[in-house]
Backbone bond lengths (Angstrom), bond angles and torsions (degrees), N, CA, C in turn:
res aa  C-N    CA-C-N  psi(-1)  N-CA   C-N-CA  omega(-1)  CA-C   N-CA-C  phi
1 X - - - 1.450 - - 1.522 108.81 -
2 X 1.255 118.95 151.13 1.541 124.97 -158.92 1.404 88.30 -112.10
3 X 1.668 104.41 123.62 1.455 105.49 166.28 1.455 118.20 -86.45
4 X 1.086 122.07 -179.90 1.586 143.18 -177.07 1.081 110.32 -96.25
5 X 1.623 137.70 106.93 1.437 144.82 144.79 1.600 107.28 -38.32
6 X 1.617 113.33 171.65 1.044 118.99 173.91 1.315 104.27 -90.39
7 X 1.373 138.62 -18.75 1.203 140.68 152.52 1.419 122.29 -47.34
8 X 1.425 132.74 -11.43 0.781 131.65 173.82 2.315 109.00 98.48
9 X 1.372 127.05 -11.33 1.155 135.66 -153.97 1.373 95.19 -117.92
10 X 1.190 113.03 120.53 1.607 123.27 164.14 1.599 119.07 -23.01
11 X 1.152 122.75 139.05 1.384 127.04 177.50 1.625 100.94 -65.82
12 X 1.459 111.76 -35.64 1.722 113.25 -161.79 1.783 87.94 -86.30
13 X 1.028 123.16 -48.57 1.784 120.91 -176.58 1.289 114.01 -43.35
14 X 1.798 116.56 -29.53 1.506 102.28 -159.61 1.397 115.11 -106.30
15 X 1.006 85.88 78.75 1.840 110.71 159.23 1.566 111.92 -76.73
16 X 1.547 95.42 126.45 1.590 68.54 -169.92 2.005 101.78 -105.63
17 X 0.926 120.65 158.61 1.736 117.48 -172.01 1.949 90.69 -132.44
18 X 1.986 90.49 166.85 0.955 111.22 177.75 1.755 115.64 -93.33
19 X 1.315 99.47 149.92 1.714 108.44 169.75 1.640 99.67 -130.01
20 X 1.435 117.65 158.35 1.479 98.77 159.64 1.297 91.94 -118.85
21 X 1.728 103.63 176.27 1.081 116.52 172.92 1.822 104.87 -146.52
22 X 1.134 100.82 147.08 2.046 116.48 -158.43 1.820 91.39 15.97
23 X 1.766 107.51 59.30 1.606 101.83 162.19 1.338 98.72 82.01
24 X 0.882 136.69 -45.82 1.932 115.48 -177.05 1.508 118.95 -82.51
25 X 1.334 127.57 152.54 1.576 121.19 -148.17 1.711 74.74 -97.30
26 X 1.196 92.60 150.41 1.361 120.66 165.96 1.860 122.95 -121.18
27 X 1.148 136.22 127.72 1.074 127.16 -157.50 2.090 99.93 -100.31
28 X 1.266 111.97 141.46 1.482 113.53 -175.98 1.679 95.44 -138.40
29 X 1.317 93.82 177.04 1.676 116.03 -160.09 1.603 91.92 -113.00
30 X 1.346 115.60 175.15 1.600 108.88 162.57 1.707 109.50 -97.37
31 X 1.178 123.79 114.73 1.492 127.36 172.55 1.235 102.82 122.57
32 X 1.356 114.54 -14.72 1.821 118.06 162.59 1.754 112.27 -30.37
33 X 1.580 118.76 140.09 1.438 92.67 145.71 1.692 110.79 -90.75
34 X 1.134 116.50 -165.49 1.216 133.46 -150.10 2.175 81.44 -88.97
35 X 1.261 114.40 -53.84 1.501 112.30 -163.54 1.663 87.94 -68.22
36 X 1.733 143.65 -41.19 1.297 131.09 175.70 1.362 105.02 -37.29
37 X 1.417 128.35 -65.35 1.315 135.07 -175.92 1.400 114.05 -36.11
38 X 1.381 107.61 -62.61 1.898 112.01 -170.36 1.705 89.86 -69.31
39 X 1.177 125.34 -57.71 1.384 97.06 -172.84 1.450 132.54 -53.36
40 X 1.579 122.63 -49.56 1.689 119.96 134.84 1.501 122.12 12.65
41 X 1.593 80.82 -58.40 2.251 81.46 -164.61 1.196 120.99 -105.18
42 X 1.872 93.04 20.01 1.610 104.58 179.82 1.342 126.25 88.05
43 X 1.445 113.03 3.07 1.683 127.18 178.00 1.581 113.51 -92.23
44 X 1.035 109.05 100.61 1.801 117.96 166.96 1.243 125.71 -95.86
45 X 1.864 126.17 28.94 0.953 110.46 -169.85 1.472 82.01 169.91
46 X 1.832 90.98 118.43 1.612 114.80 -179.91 1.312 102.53 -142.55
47 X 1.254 142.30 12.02 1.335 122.28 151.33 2.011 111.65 -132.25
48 X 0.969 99.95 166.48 1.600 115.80 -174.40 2.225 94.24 -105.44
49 X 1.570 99.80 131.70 1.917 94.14 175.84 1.865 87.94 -60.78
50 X 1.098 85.75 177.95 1.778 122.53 158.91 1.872 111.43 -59.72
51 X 1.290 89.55 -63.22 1.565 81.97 -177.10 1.348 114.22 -119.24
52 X 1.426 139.81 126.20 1.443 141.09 -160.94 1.699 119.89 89.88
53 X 1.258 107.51 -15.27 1.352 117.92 177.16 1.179 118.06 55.38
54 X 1.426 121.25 30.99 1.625 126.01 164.00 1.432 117.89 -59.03
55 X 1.638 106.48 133.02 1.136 102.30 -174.29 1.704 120.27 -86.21
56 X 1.118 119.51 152.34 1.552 121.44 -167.69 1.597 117.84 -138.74
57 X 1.108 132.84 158.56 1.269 133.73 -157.47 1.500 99.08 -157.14
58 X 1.405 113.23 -144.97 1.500 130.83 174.91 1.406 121.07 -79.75
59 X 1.173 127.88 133.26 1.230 129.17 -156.97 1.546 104.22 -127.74
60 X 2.043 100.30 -82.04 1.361 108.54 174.22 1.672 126.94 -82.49
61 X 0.952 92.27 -7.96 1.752 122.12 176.05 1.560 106.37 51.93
62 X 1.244 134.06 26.15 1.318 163.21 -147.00 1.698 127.97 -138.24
63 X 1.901 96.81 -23.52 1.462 81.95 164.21 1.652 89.46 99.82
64 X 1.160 146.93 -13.97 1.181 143.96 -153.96 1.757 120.79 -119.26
65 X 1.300 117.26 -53.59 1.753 128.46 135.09 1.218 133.17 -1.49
66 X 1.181 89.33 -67.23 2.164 105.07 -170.96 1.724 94.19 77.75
67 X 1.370 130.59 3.12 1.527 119.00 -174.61 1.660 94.45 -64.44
68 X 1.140 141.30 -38.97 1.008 144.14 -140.12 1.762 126.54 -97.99
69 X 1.728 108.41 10.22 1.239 135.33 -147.93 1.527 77.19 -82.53
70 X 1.982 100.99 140.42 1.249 106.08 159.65 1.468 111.68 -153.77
71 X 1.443 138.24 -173.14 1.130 109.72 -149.47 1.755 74.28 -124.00
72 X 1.422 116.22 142.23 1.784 106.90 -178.93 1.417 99.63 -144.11
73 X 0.800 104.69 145.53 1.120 132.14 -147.02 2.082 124.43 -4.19
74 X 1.442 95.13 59.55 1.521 138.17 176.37 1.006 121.24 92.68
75 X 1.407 124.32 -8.49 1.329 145.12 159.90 1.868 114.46 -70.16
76 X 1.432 85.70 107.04 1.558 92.03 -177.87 1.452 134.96 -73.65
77 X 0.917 121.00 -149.59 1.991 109.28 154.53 1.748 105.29 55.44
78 X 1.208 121.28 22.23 1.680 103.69 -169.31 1.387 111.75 -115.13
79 X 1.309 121.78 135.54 1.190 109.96 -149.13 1.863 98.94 -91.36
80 X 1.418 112.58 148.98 1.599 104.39 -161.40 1.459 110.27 -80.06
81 X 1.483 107.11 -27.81 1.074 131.90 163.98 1.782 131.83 -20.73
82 X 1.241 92.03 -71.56 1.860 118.69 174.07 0.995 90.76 -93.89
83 X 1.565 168.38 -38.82 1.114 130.07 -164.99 1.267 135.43 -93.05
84 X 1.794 112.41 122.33 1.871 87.95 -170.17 1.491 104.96 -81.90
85 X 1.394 76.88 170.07 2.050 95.49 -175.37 1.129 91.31 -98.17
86 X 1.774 97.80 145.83 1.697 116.38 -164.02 1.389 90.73 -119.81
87 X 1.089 131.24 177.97 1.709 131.10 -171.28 1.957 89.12 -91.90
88 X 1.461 99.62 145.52 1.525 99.08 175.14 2.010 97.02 98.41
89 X 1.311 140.33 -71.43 0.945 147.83 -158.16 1.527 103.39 -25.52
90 X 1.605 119.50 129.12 1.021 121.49 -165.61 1.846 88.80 -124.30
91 X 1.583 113.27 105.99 1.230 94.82 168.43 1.803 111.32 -131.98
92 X 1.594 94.59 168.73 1.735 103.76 -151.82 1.280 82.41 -104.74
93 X 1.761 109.41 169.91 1.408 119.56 143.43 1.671 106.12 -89.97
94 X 1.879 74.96 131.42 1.823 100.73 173.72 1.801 108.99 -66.86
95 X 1.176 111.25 155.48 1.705 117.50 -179.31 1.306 90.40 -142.95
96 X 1.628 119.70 108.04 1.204 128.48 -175.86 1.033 132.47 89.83
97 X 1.549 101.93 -132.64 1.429 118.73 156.33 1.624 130.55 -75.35
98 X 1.756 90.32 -30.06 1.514 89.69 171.81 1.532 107.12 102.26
99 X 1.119 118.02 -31.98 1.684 152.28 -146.57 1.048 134.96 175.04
100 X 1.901 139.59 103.24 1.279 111.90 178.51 1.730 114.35 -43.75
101 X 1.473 91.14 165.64 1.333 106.61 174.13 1.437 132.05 82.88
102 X 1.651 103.32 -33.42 1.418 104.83 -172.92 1.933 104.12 -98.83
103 X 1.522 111.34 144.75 1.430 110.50 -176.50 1.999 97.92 -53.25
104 X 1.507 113.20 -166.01 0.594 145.95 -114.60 1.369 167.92 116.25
């Protein structure tokens, strides 16, 4: 039987795997999202605005913001927020839009 961390994540679940991020491995949990991870390894800030290039990260941590847009594995626009990190996930900092056309 799988006990309960104080984290809330199975003792048997927590394997922990790699993601990188702009190339350096980043270490994640299973059920992490992808922005839990970068914050973990001390990263607050995976995208650049549109105009002025301020950098931005997690805000509402909810999915609701868009502060949290990052580009994973080349697919841009994703919010870091909701997405869990899968072992392997290679994600960039976004600059902008990421893509004409799409907000940001």
């Amino acid at each position: 039987m799988a006990r309960r961390r104080a984290s809330g994540v199975s003792s048997d679940a927590a394997v922990a795997f790699d993601i990188t991020f702009d190339g350096r491995p980043v270490r994640a949990l299973p059920g992490q999202t992808i922005a839990a991870a970068l914050w973990g390894a001390g990263v607050l800030a995976w995208r650049t605005t549109r105009e002025g290039g301020r950098p931005r990260g997690a805000f509402c941590g909810i999915g609701q913001c868009y502060d949290c847009l990052a580009t994973v594995n080349g697919e841009p626009n994703r919010r870091a927020c909701l997405v869990a990190a899968r072992p392997g996930d290679a994600v960039t900092t976004q600059e902008g839009h990421g893509r004409a056309g799409l907000a940001g």
